[in-house]
N, C-alpha and C positions, 0 to 999 in steps of 0.2 A: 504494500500500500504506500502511497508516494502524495504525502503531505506536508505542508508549508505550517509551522506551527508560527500560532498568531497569539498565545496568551496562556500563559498558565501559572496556578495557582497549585502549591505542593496538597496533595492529598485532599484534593477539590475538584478541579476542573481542568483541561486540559483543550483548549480552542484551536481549532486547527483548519486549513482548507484543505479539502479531497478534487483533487479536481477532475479524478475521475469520475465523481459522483455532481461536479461543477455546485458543490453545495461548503458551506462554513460548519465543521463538527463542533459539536461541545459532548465531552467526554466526560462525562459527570463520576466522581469516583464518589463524592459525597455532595447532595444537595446542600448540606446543613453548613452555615457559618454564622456568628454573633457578629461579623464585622462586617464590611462591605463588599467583599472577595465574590459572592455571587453576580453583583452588579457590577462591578468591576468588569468580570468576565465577560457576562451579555453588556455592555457597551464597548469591549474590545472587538465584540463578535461582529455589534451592529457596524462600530467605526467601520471595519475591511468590508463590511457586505455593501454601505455606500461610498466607499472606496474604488473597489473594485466591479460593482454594479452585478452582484451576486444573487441571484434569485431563491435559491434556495438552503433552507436552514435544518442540519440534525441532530437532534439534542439525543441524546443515551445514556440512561437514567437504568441501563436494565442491571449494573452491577452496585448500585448505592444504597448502601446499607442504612441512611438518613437522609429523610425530606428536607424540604426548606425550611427557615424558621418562619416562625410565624409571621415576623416584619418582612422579611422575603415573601412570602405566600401574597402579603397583602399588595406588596411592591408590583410583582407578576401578573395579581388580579386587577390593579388599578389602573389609573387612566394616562400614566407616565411610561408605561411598559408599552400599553396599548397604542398609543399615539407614538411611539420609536416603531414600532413594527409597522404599523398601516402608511409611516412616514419613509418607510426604506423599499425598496425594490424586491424585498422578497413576496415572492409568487407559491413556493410550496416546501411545506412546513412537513416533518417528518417526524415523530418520536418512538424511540425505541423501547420498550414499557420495562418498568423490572420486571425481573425474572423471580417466580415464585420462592425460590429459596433464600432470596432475601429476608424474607419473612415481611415484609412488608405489605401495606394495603392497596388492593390491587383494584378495589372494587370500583375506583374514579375510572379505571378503562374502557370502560363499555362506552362512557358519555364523552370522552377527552375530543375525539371526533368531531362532533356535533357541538361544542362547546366551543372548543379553535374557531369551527365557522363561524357560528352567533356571534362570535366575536369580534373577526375580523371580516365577516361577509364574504364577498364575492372576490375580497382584493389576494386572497393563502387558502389555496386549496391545503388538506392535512391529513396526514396519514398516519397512523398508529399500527407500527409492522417492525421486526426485528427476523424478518427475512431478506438478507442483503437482495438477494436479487431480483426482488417486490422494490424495494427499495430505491437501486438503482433504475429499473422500469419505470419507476414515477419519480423518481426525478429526469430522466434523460428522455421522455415518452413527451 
């Protein structure tokens, strides 16, 4: 795999471009931080994606043993996350979901989908798949 690292955070996150997938990764080892290290990360991700005029975004989240904190969660859900994304050129949004033996709660998966949309509307299509080659088909399709 042949990526251009764009930002990382020890035992956090790890921002990278694929370009064979022409998408920005985030490598999530741990959602979880008390400081600013999450936002940090996704504003290094947004800077290169209107940078380089990147369409597409994939977050993987499927080996993180901790969510967000709570002020992250609310950070993600509100109107400053939302207005950076509907304000960049990304087009199609991908998450790779944890993987059961995290022991984590998996139940927000069914909806993550349909919620991405209502969100951002017609502007990020969104995908919840942790089969690269699904994957790469919706991004390169």
């Amino acid at each position: 795999m042949n990526k251009e690292t764009i930002h990382t955070a020890a035992d956090l996150v790890e921002v990278s471009y694929r370009p064979d997938l022409g998408a920005v990764y985030l490598k999530w080892f741990s959602e979880n931080d008390e400081g600013t290290r999450v936002r940090d990360a996704v504003h290094a991700a947004l800077a290169y994606v209107r940078a380089r005029h990147v369409e597409n975004w994939l977050a993987d989240v499927s080996t993180s043993p901790r969510g967000l904190s709570d002020k992250d969660q609310e950070w993600v859900s509100g109107d400053e996350f939302s207005t950076a994304i509907s304000d960049s050129r990304l087009r199609k949004f991908v998450l790779i979901p944890r993987l059961p033996q995290t022991g984590r709660d998996v139940s927000w998966h069914s909806d993550w989908e349909a919620n991405t949309l209502a969100k951002f509307g017609d502007h990020i299509t969104a995908k919840l798949s942790s089969d690269w080659d699904d994957i790469r088909a919706f991004f390169l399709d």
